[in-house]
PDB file of the backbone (N, CA, C, O) and the ligand in Angstrom, with CONECT records:
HET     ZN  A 101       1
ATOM      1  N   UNK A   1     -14.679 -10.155  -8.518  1.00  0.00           N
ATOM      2  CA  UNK A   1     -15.958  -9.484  -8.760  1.00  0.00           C
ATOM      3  C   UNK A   1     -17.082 -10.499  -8.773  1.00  0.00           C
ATOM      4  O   UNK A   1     -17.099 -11.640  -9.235  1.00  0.00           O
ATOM      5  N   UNK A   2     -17.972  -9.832  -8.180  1.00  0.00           N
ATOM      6  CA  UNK A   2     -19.345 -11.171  -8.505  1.00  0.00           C
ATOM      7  C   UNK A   2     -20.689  -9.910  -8.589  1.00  0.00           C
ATOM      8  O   UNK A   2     -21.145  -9.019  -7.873  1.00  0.00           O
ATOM      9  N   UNK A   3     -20.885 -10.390  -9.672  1.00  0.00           N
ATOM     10  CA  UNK A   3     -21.919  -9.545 -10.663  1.00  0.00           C
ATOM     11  C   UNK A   3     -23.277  -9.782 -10.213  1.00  0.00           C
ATOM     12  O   UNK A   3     -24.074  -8.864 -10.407  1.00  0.00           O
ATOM     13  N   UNK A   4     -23.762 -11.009  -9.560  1.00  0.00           N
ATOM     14  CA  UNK A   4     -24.745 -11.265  -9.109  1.00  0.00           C
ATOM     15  C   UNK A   4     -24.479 -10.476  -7.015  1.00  0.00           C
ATOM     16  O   UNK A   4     -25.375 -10.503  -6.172  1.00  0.00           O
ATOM     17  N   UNK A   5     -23.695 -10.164  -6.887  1.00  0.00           N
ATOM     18  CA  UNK A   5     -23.601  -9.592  -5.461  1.00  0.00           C
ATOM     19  C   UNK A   5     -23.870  -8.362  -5.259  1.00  0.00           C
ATOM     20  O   UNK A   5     -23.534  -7.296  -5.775  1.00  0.00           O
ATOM     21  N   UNK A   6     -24.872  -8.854  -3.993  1.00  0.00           N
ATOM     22  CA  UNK A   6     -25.376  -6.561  -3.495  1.00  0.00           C
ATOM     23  C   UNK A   6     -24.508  -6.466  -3.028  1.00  0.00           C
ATOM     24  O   UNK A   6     -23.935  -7.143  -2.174  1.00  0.00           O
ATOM     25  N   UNK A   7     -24.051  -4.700  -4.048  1.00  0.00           N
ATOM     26  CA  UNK A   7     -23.418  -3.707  -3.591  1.00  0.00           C
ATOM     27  C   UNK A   7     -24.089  -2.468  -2.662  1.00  0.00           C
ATOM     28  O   UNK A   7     -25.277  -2.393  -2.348  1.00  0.00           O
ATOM     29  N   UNK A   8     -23.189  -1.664  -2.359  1.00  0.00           N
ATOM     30  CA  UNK A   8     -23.576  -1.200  -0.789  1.00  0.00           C
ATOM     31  C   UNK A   8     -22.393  -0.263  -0.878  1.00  0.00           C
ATOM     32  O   UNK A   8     -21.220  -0.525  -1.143  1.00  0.00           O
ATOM     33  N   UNK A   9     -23.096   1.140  -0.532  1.00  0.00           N
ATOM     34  CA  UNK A   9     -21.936   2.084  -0.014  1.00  0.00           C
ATOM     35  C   UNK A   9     -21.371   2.398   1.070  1.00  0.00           C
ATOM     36  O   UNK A   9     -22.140   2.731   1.972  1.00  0.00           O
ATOM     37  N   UNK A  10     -20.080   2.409   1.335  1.00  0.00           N
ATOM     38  CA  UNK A  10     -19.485   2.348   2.972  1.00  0.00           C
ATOM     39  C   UNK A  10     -18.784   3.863   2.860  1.00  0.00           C
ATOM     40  O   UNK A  10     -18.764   4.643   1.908  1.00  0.00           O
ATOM     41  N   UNK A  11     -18.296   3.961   4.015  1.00  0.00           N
ATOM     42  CA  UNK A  11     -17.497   5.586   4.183  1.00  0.00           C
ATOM     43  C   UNK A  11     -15.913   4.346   5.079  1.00  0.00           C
ATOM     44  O   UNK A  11     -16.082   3.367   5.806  1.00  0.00           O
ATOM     45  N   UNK A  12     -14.775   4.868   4.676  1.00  0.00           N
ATOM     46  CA  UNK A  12     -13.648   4.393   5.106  1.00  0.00           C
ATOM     47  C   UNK A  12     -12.980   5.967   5.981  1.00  0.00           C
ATOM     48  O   UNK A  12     -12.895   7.070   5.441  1.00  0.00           O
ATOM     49  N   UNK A  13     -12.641   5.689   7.204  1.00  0.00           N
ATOM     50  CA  UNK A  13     -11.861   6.170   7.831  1.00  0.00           C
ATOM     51  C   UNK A  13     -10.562   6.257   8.027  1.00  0.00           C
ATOM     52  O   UNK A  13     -10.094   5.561   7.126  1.00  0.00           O
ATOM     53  N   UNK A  14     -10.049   6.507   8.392  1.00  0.00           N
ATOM     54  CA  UNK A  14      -8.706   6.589   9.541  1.00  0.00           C
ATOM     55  C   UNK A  14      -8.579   6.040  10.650  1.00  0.00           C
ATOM     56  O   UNK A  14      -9.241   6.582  11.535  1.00  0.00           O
ATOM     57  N   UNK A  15      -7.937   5.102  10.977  1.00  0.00           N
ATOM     58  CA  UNK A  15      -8.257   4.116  12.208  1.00  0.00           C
ATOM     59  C   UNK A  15      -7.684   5.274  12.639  1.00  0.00           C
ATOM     60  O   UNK A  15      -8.593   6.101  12.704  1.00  0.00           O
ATOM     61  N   UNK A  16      -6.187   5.985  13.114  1.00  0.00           N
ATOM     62  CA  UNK A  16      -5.974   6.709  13.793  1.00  0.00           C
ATOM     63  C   UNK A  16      -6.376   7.829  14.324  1.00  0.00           C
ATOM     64  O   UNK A  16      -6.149   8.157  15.489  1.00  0.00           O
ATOM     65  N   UNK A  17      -6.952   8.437  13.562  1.00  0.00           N
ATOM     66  CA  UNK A  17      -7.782  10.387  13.664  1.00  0.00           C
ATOM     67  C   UNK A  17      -9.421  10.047  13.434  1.00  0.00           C
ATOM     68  O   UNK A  17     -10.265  10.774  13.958  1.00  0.00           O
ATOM     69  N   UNK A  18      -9.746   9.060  12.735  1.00  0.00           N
ATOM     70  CA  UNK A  18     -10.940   9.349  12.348  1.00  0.00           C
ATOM     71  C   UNK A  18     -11.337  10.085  11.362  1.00  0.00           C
ATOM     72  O   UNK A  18     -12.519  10.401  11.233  1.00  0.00           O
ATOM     73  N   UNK A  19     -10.355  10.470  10.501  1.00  0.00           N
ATOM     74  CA  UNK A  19     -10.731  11.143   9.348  1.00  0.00           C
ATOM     75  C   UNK A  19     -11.575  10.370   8.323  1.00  0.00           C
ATOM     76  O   UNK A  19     -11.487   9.146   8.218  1.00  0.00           O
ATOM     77  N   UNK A  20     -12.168  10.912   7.778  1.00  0.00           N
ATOM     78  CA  UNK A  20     -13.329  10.294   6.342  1.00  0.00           C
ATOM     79  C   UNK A  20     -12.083  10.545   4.962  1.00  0.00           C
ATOM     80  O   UNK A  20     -11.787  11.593   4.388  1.00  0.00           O
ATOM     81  N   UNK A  21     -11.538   9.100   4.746  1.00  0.00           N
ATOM     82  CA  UNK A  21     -10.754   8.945   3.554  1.00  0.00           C
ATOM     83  C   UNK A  21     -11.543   8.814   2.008  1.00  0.00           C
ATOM     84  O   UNK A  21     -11.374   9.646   1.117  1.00  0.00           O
ATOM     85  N   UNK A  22     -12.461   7.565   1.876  1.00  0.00           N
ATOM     86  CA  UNK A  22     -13.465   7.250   0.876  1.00  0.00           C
ATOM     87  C   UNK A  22     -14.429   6.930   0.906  1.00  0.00           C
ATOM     88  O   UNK A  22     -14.847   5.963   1.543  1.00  0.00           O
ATOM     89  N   UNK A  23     -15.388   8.068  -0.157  1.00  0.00           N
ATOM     90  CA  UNK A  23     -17.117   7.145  -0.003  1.00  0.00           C
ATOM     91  C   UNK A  23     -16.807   6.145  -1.363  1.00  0.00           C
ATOM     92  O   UNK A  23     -16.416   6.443  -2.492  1.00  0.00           O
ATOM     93  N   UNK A  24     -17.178   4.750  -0.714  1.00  0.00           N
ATOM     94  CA  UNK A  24     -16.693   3.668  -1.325  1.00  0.00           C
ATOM     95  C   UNK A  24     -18.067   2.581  -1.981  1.00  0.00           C
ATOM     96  O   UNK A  24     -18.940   2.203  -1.201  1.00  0.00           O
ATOM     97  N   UNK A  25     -18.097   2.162  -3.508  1.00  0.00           N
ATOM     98  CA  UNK A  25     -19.121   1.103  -3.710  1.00  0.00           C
ATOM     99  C   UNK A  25     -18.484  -0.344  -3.384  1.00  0.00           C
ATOM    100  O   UNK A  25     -17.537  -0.741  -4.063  1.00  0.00           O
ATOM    101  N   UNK A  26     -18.813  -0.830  -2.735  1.00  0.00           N
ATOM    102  CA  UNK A  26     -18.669  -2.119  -2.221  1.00  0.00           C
ATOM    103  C   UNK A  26     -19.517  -3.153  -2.838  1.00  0.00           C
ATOM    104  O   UNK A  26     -20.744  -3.088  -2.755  1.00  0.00           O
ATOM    105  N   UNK A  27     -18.869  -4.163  -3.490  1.00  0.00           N
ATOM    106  CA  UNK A  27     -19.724  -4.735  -4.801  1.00  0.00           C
ATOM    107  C   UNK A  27     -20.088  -5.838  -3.806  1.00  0.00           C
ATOM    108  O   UNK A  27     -21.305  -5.999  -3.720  1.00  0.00           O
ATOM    109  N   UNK A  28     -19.441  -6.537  -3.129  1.00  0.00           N
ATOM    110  CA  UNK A  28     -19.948  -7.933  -2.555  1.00  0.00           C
ATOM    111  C   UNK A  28     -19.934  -7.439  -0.963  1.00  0.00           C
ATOM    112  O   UNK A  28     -19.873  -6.308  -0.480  1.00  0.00           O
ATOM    113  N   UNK A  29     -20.012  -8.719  -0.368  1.00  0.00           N
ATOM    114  CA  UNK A  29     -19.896  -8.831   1.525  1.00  0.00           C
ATOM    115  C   UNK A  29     -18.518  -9.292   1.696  1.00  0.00           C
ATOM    116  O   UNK A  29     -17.813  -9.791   0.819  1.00  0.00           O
ATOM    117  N   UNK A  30     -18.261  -9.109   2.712  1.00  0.00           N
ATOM    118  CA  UNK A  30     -17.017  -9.352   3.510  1.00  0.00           C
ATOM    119  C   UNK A  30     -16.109  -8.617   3.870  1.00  0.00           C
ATOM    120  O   UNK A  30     -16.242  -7.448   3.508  1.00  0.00           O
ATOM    121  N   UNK A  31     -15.138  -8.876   4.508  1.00  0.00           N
ATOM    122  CA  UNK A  31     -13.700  -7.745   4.802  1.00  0.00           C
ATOM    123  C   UNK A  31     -13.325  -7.206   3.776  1.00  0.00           C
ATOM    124  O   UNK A  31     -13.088  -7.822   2.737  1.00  0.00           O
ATOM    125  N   UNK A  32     -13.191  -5.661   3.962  1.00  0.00           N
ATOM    126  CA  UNK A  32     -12.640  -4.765   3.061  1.00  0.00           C
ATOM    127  C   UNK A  32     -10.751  -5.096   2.789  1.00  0.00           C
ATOM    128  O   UNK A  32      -9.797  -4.996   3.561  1.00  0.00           O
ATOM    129  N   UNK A  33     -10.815  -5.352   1.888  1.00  0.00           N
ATOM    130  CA  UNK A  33      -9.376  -5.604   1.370  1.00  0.00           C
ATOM    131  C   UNK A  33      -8.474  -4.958   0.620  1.00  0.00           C
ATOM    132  O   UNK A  33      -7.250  -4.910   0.745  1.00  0.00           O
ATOM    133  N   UNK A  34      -9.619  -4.159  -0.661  1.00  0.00           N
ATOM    134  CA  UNK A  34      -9.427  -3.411  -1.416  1.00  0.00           C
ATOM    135  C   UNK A  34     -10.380  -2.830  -1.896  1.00  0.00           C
ATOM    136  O   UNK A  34     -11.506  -3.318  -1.993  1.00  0.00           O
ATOM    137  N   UNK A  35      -9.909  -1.238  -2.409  1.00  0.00           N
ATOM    138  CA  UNK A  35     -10.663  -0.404  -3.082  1.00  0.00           C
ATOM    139  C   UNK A  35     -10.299  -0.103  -4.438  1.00  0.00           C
ATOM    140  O   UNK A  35      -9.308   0.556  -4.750  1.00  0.00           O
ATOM    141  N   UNK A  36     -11.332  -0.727  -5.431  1.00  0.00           N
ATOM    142  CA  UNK A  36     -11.012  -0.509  -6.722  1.00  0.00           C
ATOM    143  C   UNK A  36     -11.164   1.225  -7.000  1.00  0.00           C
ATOM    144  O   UNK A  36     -12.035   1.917  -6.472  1.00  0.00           O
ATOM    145  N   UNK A  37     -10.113   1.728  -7.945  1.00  0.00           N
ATOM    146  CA  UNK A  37     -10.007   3.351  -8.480  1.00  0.00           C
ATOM    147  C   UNK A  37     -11.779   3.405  -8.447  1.00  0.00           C
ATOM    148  O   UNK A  37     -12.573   3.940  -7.673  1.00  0.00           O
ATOM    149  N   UNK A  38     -11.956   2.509  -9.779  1.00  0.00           N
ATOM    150  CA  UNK A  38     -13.143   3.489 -10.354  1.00  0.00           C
ATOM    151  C   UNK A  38     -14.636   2.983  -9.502  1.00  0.00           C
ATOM    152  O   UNK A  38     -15.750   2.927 -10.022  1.00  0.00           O
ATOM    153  N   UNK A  39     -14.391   2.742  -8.475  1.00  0.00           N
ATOM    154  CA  UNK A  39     -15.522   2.413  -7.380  1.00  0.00           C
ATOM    155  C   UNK A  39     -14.959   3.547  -6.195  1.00  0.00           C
ATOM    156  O   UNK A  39     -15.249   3.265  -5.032  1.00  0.00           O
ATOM    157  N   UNK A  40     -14.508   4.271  -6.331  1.00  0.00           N
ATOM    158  CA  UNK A  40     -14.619   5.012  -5.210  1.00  0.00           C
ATOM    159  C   UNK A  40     -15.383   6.269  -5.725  1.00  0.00           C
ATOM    160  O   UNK A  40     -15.383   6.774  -6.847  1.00  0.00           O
ATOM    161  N   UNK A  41     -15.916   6.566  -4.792  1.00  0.00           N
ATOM    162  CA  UNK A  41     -17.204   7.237  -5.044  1.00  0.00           C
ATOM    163  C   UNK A  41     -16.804   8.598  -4.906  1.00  0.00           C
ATOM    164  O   UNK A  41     -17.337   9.374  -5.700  1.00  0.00           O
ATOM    165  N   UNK A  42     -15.881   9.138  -3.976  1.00  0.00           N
ATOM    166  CA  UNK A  42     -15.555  10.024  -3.354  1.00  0.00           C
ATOM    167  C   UNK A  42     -14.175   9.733  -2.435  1.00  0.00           C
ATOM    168  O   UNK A  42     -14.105   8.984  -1.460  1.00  0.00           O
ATOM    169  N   UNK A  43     -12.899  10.691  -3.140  1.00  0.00           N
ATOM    170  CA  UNK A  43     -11.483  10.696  -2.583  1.00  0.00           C
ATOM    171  C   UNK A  43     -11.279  11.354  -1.621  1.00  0.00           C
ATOM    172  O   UNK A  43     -10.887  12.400  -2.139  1.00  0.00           O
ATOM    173  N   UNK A  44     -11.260  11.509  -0.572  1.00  0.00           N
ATOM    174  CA  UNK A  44     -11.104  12.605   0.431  1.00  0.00           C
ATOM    175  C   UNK A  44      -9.384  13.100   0.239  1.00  0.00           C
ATOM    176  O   UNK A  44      -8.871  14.215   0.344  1.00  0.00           O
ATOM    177  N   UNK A  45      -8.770  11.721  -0.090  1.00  0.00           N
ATOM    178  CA  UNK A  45      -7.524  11.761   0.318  1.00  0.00           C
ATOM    179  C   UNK A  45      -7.142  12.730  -1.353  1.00  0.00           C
ATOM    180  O   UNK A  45      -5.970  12.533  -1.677  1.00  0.00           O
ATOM    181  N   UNK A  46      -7.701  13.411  -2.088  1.00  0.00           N
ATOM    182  CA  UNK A  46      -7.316  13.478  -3.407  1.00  0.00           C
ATOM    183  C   UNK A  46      -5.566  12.522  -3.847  1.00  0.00           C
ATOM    184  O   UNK A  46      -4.393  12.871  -3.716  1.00  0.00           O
ATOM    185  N   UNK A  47      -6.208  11.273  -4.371  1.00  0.00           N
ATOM    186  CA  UNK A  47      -5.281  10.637  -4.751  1.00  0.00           C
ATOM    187  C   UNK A  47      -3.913   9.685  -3.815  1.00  0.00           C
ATOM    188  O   UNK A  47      -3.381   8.595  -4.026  1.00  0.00           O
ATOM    189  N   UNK A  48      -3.779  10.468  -3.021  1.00  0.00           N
ATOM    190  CA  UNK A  48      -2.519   9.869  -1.813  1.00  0.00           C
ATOM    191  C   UNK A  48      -3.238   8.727  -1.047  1.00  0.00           C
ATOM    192  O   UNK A  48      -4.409   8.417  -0.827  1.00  0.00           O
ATOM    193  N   UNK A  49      -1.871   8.187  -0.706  1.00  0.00           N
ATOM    194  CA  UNK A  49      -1.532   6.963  -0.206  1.00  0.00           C
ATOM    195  C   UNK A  49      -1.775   6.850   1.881  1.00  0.00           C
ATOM    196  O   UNK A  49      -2.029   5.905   2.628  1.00  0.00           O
ATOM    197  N   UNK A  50      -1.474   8.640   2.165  1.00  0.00           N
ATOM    198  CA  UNK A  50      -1.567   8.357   3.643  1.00  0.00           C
ATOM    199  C   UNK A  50      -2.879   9.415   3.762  1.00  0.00           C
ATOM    200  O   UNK A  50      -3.406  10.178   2.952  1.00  0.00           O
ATOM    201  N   UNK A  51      -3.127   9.100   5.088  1.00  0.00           N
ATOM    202  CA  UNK A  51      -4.051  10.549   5.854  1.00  0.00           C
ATOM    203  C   UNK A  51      -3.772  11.680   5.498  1.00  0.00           C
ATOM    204  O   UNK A  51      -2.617  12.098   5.583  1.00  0.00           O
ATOM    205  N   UNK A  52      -4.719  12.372   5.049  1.00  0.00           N
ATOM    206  CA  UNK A  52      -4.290  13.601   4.444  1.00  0.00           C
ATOM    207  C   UNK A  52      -4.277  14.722   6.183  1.00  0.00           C
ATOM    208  O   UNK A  52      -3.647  15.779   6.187  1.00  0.00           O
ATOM    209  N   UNK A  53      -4.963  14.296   7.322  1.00  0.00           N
ATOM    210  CA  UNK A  53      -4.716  15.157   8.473  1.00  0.00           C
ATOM    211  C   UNK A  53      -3.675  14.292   9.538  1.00  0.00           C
ATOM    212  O   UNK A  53      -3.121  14.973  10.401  1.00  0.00           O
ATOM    213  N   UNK A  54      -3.473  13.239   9.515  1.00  0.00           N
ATOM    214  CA  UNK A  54      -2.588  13.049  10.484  1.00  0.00           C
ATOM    215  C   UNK A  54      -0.519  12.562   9.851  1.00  0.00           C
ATOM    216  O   UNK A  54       0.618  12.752  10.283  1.00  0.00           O
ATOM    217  N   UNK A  55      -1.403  11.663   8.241  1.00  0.00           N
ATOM    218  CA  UNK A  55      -0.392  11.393   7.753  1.00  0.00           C
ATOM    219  C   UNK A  55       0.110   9.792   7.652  1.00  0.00           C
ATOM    220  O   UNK A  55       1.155   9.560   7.044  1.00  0.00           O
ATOM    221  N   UNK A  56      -0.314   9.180   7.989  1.00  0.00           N
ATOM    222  CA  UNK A  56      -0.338   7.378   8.104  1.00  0.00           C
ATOM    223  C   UNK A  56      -0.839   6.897   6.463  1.00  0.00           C
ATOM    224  O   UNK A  56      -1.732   7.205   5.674  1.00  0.00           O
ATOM    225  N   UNK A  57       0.239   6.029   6.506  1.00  0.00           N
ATOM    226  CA  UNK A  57      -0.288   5.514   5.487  1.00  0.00           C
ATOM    227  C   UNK A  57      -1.369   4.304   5.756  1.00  0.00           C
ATOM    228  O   UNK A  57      -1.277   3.624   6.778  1.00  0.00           O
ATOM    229  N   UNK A  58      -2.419   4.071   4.762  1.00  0.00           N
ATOM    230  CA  UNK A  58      -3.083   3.734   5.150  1.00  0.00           C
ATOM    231  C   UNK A  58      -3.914   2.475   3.370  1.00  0.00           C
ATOM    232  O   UNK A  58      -4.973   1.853   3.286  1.00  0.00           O
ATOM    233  N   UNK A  59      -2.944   2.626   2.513  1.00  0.00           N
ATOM    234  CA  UNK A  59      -3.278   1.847   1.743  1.00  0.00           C
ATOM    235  C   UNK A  59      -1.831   2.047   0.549  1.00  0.00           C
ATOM    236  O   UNK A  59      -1.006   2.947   0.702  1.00  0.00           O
ATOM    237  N   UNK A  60      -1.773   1.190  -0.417  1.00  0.00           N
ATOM    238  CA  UNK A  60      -0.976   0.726  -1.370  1.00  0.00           C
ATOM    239  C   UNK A  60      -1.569   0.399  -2.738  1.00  0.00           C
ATOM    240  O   UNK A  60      -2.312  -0.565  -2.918  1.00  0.00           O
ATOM    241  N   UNK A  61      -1.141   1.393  -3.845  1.00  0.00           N
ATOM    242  CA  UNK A  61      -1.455   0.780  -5.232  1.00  0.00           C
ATOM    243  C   UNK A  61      -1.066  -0.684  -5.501  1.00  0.00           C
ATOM    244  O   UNK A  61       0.022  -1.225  -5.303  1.00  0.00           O
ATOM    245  N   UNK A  62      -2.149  -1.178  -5.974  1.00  0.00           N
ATOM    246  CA  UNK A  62      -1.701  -2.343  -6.982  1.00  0.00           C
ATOM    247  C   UNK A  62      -2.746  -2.305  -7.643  1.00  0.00           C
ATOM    248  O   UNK A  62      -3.675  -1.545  -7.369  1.00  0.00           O
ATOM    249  N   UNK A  63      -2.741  -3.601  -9.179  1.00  0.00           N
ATOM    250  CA  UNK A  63      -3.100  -3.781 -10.035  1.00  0.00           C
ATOM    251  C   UNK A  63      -4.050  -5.351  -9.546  1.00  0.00           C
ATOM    252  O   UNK A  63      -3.369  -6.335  -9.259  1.00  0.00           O
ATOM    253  N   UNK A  64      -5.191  -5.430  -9.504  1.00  0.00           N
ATOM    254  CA  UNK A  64      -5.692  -6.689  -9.467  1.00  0.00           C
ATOM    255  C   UNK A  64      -6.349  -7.172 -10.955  1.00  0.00           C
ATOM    256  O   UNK A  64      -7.219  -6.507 -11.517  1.00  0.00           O
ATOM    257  N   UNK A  65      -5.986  -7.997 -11.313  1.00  0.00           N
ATOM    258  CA  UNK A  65      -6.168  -8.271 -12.939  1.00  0.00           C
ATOM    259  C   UNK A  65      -6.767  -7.479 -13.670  1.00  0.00           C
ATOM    260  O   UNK A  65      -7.832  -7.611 -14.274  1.00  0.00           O
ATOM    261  N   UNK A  66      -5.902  -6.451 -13.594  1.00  0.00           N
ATOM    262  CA  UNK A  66      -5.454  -5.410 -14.874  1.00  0.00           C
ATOM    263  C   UNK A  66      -6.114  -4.032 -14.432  1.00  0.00           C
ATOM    264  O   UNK A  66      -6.033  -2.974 -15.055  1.00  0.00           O
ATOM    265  N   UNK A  67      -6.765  -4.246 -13.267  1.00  0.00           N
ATOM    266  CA  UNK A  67      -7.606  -2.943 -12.347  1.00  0.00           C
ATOM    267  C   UNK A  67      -6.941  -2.434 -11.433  1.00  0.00           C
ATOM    268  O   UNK A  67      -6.540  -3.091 -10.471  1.00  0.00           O
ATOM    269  N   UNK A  68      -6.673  -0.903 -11.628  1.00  0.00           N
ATOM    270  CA  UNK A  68      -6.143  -0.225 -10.280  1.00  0.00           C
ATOM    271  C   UNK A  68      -6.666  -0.193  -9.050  1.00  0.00           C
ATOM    272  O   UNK A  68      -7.851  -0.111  -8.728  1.00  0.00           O
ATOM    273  N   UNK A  69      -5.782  -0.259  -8.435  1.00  0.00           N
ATOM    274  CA  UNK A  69      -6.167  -0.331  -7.106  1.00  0.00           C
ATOM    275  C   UNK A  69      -5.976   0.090  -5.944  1.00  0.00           C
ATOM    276  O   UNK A  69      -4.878   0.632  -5.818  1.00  0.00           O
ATOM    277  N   UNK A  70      -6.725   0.057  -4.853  1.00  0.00           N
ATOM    278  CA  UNK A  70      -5.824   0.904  -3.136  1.00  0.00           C
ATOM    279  C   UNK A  70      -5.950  -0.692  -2.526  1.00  0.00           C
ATOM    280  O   UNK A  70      -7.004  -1.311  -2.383  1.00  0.00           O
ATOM    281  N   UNK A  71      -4.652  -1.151  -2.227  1.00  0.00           N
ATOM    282  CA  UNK A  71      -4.747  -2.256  -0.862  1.00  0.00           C
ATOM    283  C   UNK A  71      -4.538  -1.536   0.195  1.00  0.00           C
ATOM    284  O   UNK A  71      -3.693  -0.690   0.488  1.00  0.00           O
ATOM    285  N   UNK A  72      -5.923  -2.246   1.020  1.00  0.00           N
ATOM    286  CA  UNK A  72      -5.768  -1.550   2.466  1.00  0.00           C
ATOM    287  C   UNK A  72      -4.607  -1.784   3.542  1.00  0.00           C
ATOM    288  O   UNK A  72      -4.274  -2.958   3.383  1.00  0.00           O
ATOM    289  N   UNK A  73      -3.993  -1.334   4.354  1.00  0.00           N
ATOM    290  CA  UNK A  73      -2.865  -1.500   5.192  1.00  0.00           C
ATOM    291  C   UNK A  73      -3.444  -2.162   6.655  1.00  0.00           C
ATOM    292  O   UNK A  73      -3.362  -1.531   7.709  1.00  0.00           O
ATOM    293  N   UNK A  74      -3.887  -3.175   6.586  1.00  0.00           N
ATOM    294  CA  UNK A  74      -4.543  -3.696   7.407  1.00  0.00           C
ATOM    295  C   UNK A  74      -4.250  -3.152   8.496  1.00  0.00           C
ATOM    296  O   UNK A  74      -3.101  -2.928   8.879  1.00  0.00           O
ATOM    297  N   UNK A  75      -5.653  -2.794   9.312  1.00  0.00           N
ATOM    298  CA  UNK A  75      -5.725  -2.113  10.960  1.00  0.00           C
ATOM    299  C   UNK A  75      -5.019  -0.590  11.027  1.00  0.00           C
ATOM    300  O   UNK A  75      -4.307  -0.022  11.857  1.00  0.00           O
ATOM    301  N   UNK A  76      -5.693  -0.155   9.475  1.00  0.00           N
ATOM    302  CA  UNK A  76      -5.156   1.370   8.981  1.00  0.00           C
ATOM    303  C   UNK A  76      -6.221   2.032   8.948  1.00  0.00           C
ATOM    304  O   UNK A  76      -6.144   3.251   8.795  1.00  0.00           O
ATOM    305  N   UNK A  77      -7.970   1.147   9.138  1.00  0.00           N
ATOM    306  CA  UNK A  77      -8.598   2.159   8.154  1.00  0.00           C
ATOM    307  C   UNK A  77     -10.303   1.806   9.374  1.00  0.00           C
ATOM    308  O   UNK A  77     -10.328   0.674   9.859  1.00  0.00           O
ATOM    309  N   UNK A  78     -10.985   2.340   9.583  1.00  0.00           N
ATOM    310  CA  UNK A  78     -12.293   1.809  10.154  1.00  0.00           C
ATOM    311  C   UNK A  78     -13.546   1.868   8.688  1.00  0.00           C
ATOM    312  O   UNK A  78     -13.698   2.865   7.982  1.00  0.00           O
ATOM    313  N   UNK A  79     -14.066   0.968   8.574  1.00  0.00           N
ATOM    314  CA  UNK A  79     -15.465   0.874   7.803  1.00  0.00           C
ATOM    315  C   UNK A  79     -16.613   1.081   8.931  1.00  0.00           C
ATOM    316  O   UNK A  79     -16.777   0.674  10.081  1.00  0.00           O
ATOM    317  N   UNK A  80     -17.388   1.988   7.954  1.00  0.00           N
ATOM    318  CA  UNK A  80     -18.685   2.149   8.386  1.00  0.00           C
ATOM    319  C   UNK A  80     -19.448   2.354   6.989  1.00  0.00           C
ATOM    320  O   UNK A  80     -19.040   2.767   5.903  1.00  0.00           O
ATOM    321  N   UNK A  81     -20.971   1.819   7.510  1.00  0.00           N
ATOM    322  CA  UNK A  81     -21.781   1.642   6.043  1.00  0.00           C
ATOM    323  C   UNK A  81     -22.285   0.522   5.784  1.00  0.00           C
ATOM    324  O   UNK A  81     -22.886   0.346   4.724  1.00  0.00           O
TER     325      UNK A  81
HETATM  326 ZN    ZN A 101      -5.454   9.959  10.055  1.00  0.00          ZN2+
END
């Protein structure tokens, strides 16, 4: 986290279908890696792990010091925003 960094809202896709998965706060710059729970703005996927229209998974819970989390499945997901 860096507290002094502009945040910025992105929309995450579906590399495969193009579906709209999360409207996402993005605290710093750089490659999307992960999406913290309580920064997602908006679940499309309510809660799940794959595409809710085609079915791909497209991210993985974990815990990043002590925060839930979605890791992205790299070359699973398109950013825009
Ligand atoms: Zn999809």
């Amino acid at each position: 986290m860096n507290p002094a960094g502009k945040g910025h809202t992105i929309d995450v896709y579906c590399a495969h279908c193009r579906t709209l998965l999360y409207h996402y706060y993005k605290a710093g710059p750089g490659h999307l890696v992960k999406c913290y729970i309580d920064r997602i703005l908006k679940d499309y996927t309510d809660g799940s792990l794959e595409c809710p229209s085609c079915g791909q998974q497209f991210v993985r819970d974990v815990m990043v010091r002590g925060r839930p989390a979605k890791k992205i499945v790299q070359g699973k997901v398109i950013v825009r925003g």
